[in-house]
Steps between C-alpha positions, in 0.01 A plus 500: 500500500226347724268745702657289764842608421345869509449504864766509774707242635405602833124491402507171348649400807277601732198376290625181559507527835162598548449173258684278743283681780180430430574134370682413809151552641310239293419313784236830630306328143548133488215263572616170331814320519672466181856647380631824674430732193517889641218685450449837380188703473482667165381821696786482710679493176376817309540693843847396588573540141395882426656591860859359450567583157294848559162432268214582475196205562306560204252253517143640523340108483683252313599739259758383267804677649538480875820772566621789318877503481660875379866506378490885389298509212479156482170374641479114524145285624596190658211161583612324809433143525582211743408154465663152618711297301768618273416347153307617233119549585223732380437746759171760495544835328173651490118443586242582174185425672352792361556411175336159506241595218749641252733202544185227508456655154807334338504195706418270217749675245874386661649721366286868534480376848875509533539859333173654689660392877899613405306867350326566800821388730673769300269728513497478869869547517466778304279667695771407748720657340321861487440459795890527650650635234680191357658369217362208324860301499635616865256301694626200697345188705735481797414095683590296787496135490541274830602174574656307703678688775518772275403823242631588185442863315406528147432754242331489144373737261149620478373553158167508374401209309614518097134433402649488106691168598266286681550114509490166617108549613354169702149547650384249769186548681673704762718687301676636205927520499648679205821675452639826343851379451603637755314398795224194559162616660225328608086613536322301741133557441380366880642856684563684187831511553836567258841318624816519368763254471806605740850317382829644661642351110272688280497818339585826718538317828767507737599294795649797776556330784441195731549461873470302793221527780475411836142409659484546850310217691336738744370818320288581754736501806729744281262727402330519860872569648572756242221703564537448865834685493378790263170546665642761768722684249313560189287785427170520412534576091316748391307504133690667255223519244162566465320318233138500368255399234242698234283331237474558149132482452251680741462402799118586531390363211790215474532553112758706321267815453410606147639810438767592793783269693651302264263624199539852570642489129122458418372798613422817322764673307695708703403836239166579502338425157780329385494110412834421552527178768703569740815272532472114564737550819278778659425278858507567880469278732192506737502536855170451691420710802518177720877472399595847671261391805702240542875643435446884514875507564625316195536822247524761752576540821082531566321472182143690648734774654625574160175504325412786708772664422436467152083607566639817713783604221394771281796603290539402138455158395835480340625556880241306681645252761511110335623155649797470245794228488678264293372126370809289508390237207657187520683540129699690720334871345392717758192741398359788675132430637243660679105479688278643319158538472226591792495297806894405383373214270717483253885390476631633164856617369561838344708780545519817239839543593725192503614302251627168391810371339366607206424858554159419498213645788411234727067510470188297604614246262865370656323249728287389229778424296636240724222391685227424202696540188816360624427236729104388439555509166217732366568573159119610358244749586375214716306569826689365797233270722567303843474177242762623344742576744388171668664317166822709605548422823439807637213728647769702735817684549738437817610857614783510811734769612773567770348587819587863540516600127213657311672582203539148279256220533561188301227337310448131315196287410369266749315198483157474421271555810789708712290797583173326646720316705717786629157676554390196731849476681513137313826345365600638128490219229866419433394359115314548221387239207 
């Protein structure tokens, strides 16, 4: 069964009307005269996507899956894609800018060039994968081609690349194509790019659907009367979440400090005397004063208020007050979490008393796990540095929350530079290399 098939008829339906929608606007974007080919904005895509068939947007900045699709247990990462023309093209997948030196490496050797680009696209999709909580053979590209008049909806699977049957290699100056016998790919070494071959007749794809749609000539006079005749009876919509930004390095020093944040692992064993390390996953994540200047009301109802509660308390520390909640992780595992430290600087997880599937105590190191074992990979007794998380992607974590509700705050990696430019009110970067 497709993960088409999975949803509703009545959502499919209305998916495609939202489709026909927007395209029936495609004069709002065209500049030339050419063919009447309805547009569609791939953002329009993921959003109307993940909001009619009830997803979740997952994409953090051109991560590989863009919406999280749940069918009970079943947890299924879908790439959305839209180009023109219905026959078989390569389409972009993923950006490796950051890897330009390790790939540069190989580029004389065909074939080690082939096998080091498909490892680290599978390694990324891995990391994917920890990430949500997937499986490796669940994962789906859903597409939509346009043409003439009109759109047609495809599906194919996702795999990572079979690096143990690569083939057909052919290296130009621009680019290197190979296959894994399952899928063609292509490396163009200009943008650093990796595109794969889409072909509604090849292995795991699927054509769904294909339907008509009409451009209007005049977008503008319909979209000016519709608003017209709403304008006196809508209401003014009101946010219904809050959402905010923290770094993973130190914001003073703009490093990932030496022995605390991310490499609290590295500091002294937790028994005096003893030399036993504490555990790899032992992190917080730092929040600088300037963070709770600037959203005092994001933890707590008043963040200074409470620390003077906590100054003024003099009970025993086992009772003493503490900004406590949930972290709703985005593997779909919810972990209990807390501020801790003086001056509220840290965000950690930890709780003596609950437990996990397993049985086991929820500690320091649950948000570890996922968010630098898990996810960024770290494997080694390595120290964690800005460089480093630079190669991932990342230097921050996306935290948002319903309005009125203190008590579970989600949390996923954002792209690299997100909190200096939520601290200077500037747009977040969308992707990462």
């Amino acid at each position: 069964m497709s993960v088409w098939e999975r949803y509703s008829k009545e959502q499919r339906e209305e998916y495609i009307k939202y489709l026909q929608v927007y395209g029936a606007l495609t004069n709002l974007f065209k500049q030339k005269k050419g063919k009447m080919i309805p547009y569609l904005d791939s953002k329009f895509q993921e959003t109307v996507f993940a909001k009619t068939f009830n997803g979740q947007n997952v994409d953090y900045g051109n991560t590989p899956h863009d919406v999280l699709s749940v069918f009970g247990s079943n947890r299924v990462g879908i790439g959305l894609k839209t180009w023109m023309n219905s026959k078989p093209s390569f389409q972009k997948v993923m950006q490796l800018k950051s890897y330009q030196r390790q790939i540069n490496a190989y580029k004389d050797k065909i074939d080690e060039l082939a096998f080091t680009i498909s490892s680290i696209k599978n390694e990324k999709m891995k990391s994917d994968y920890e990430r949500l909580g997937l499986v490796e053979n669940n994962n789906i590209y859903h597409y939509i081609t346009r043409d003439h008049g009109s759109f047609t909806i495809n599906e194919c699977a996702y795999p990572l690349i079979d690096i143990n049957n690569l083939q057909d290699f052919n290296k130009t100056k621009t680019s290197l194509t190979w296959s894994d016998g399952n899928k063609d790919y292509k490396y163009t070494f200009g943008d650093s790019q990796i595109w794969q071959k889409f072909d509604s007749e090849k292995y795991g794809s699927l054509l769904l659907n294909q339907f008509d749609v009409d451009i209007i000539s005049d977008p503008f006079d319909f979209l000016m009367k519709s608003y017209l005749n709403l304008i006196g009876t809508s209401k003014e919509i009101d946010t219904e979440f809050v959402e905010v930004y923290l770094p993973l390095y130190s914001y003073s020093t703009k490093d990932v400090e030496d022995k605390s944040g991310l490499n609290a692992w590295r500091g002294a064993p937790k028994i005096k005397g003893s030399d036993k390390p504490r555990p790899l996953n032992e992190v917080y994540i730092p929040i600088p004063r300037e963070f709770h200047n600037k959203n005092f009301n994001f933890f707590t109802n008043n963040i200074f208020e409470f620390e003077e509660t906590q100054k003024k308390y003099q009970g025993s520390k086992a009772s003493k007050p503490k900004i406590r909640f949930h972290l709703q992780l985005p593997n779909g595992k919810k972990i209990p979490a807390h501020i801790s430290q003086g001056d509220s600087k840290a965000l950690q997880s930890g709780s003596k008393t609950e437990k996990d599937e397993n049985g086991k105590n929820y500690g320091q190191n649950a948000l570890g796990q996922w968010l630098l074992i898990d996810v960024l990979g770290l494997k080694e007794r390595k120290k964690v540095t800005r460089e480093w998380l630079e190669l991932k992607g990342t230097d921050s974590v996306r935290l948002w929350r319903n309005k009125n509700d203190y008590s579970v705050i989600n949390i996923d990696f954002a792209p690299y530079g997100s909190f200096e430019a939520f601290m200077n009110d500037e747009p977040v970067p969308e992707d990462f290399n």
